[in-house]
C-alpha positions as a Python dict, from the first residue, in 0.01 Angstrom:
ca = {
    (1, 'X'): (0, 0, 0),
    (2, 'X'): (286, 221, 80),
    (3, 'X'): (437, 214, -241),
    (4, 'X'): (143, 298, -495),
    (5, 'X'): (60, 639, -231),
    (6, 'X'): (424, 729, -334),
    (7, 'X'): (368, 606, -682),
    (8, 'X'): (81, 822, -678),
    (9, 'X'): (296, 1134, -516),
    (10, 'X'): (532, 1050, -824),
    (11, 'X'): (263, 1099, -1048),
    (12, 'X'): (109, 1390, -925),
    (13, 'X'): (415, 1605, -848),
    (14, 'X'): (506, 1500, -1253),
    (15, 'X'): (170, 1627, -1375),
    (16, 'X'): (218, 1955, -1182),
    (17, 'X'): (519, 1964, -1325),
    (18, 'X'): (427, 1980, -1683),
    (19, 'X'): (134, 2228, -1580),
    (20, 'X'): (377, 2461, -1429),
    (21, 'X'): (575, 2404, -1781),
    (22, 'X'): (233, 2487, -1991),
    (23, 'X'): (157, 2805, -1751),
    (24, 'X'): (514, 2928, -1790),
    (25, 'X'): (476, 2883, -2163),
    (26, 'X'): (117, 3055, -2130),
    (27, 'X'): (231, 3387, -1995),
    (28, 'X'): (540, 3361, -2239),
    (29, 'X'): (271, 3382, -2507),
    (30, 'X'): (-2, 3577, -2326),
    (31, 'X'): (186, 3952, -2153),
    (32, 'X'): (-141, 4018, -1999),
    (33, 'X'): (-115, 3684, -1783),
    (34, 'X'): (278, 3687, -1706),
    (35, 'X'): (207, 3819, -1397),
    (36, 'X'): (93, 3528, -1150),
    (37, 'X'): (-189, 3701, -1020),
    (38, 'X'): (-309, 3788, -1331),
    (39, 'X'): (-311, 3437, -1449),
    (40, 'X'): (-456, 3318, -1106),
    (41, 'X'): (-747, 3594, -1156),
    (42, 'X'): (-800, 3483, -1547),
    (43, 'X'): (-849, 3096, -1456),
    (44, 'X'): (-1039, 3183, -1160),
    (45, 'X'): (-859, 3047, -811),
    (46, 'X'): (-684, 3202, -530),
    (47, 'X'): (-302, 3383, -555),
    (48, 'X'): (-249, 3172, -271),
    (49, 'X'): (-361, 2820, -432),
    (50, 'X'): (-182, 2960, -727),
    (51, 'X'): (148, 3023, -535),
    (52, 'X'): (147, 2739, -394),
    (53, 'X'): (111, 2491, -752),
    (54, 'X'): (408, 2702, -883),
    (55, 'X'): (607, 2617, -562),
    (56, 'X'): (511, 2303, -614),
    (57, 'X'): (351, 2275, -229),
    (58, 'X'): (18, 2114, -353),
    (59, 'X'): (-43, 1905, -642),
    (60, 'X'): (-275, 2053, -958),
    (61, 'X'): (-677, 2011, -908),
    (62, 'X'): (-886, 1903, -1164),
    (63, 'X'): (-1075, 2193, -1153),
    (64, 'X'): (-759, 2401, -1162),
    (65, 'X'): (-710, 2202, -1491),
    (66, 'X'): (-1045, 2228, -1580),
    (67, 'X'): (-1059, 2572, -1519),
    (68, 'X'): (-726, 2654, -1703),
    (69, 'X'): (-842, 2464, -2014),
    (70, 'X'): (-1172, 2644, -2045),
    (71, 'X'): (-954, 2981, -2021),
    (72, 'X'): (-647, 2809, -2238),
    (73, 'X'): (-832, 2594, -2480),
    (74, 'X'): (-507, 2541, -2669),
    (75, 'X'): (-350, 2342, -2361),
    (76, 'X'): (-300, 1958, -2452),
    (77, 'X'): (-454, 1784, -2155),
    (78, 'X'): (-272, 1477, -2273),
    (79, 'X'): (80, 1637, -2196),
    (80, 'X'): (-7, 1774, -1853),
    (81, 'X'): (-183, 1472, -1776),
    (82, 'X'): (75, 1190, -1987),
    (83, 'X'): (344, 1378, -2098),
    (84, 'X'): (283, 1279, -2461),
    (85, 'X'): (258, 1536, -2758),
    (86, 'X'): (296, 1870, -2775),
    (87, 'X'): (238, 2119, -2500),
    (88, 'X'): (-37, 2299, -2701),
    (89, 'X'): (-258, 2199, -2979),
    (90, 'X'): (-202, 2461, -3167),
    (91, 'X'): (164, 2387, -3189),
    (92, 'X'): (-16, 2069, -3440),
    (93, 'X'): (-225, 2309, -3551),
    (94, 'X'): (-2, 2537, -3714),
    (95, 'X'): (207, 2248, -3856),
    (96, 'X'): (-122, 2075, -4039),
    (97, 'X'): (-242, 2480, -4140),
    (98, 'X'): (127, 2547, -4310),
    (99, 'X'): (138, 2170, -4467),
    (100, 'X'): (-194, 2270, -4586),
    (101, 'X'): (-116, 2597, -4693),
    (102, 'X'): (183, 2462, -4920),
    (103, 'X'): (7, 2204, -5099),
    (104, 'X'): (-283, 2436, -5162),
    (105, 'X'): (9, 2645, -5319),
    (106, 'X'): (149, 2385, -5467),
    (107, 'X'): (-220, 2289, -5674),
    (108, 'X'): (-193, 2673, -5774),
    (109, 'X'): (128, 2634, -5910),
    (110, 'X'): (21, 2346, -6139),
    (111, 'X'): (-282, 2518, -6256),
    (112, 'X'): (-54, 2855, -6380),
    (113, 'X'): (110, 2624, -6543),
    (114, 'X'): (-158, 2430, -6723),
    (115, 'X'): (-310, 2770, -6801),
    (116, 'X'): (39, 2919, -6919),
    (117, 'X'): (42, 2622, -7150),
    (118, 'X'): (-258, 2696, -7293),
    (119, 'X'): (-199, 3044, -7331),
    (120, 'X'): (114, 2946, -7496),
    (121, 'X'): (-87, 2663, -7712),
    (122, 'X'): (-348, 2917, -7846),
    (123, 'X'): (-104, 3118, -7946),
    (124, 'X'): (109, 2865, -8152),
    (125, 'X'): (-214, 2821, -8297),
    (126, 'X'): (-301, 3178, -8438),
    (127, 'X'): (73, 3215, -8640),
}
């Protein structure tokens, strides 16, 4: 019994871990939250409760999570929670928009071309 309530210790001081890791990366983004209270304020709890996650002194609620997603939608759960994937979603995001974005200019490309061609074509044609 002893060893899963430290197993589960483990676990919990790793998950508030990575959710100190996605606030820091939060206010990095976000000036008007790089101030703690500010942040504390926007999701809703207590300096104090938020003081004492970043000191690491108490281990990260659900609803703090809960509460920080609703704010933060772009927070991957699964990395606070797993440690898998990105920190935020639209880190995939913005790597499946710009893959996007080049094929969709890659399609245009090939239609100038096809279009140049005939261009050039119809032209052949009228000498």
């Amino acid at each position: 019994m002893k060893k899963e309530i430290q197993d589960k210790n483990y676990f919990q001081l790793e998950v508030c871990d990575r959710y100190v890791e996605v606030v820091k990366k939060l206010q990095n983004i976000y000036q008007e939250y790089k101030n703690n209270n500010a942040f504390a304020n926007a999701i809703g709890i207590s300096k104090q409760s938020f003081s004492n996650l970043k000191n690491q002194n108490r281990s990260v609620s659900l609803r703090t999570l809960f509460l920080t997603k609703k704010i933060f939608p772009e927070i991957n759960m699964n990395y606070i929670i797993s440690g898998e994937g990105e920190i935020l979603l639209s880190e995939n995001k913005e790597l499946t928009q710009k893959e996007s974005e080049i094929q969709e200019l890659q399609d245009e490309n090939i239609r100038l071309k096809a279009h140049l061609y005939e261009m050039i074509m119809k032209n052949e044609d009228k000498k």
